[in-house]
C-alpha positions as CSV (number, residue, x, y, z in Angstrom):
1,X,1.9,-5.2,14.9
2,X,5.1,-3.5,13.6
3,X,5.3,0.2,13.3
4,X,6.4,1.2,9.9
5,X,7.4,4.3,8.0
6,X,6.6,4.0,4.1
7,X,8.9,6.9,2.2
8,X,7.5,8.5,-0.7
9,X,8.5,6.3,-2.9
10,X,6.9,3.5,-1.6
11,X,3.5,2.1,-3.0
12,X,0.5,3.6,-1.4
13,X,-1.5,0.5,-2.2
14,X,0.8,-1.7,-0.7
15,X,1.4,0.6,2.9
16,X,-2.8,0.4,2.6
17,X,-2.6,-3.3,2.6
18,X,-0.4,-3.4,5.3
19,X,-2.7,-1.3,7.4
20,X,-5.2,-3.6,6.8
21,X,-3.5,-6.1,7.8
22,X,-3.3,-4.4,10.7
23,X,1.0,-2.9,10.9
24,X,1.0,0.8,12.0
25,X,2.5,2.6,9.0
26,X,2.6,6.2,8.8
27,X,3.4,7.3,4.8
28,X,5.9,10.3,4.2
29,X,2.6,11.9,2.9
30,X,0.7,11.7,6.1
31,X,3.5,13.0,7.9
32,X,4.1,16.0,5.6
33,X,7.2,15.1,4.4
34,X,6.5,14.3,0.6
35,X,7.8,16.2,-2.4
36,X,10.2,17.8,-0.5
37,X,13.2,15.8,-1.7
38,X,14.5,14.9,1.6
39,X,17.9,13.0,1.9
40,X,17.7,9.7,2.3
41,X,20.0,9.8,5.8
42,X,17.3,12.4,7.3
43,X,14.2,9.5,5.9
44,X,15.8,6.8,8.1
45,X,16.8,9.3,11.0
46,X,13.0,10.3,11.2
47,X,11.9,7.3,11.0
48,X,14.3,5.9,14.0
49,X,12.9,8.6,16.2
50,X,9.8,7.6,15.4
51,X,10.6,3.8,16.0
52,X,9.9,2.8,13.0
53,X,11.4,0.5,10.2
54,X,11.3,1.9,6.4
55,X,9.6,1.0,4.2
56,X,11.3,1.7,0.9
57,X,11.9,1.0,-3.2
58,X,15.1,2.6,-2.9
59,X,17.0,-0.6,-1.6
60,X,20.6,0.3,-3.1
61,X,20.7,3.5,-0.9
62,X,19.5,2.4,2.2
63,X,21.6,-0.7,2.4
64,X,24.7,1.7,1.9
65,X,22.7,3.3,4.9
66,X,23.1,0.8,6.9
């Protein structure tokens, strides 16, 4: 089972699926942290203390991330 972090931008239906599938994923909603317009370095920083991988849309900016 992975643990996952979906950001906001990422499909609820697919971080649903993924649950049911039986991954941990904890959504940027559930965690309080949507519409808030956080940066992109603070998305992957929360998720790392949570020890989580993202799950994002927003490739370009998360490979320049890394």
């Amino acid at each position: 089972m992975a643990h996952l972090y979906a950001d906001e931008g990422f499909p609820a239906k697919v971080a649903a699926l993924l649950v049911d599938l039986g991954h941990n994923v904890l959504t940027a909603q559930s965690a309080g942290q949507a519409n808030q317009r956080i940066p992109d370095d603070q998305v992957l920083a929360f998720a790392t203390s949570q020890n989580r991988t993202v799950l994002t849309i927003n490739r370009g900016d998360f490979i320049r991330l890394h």
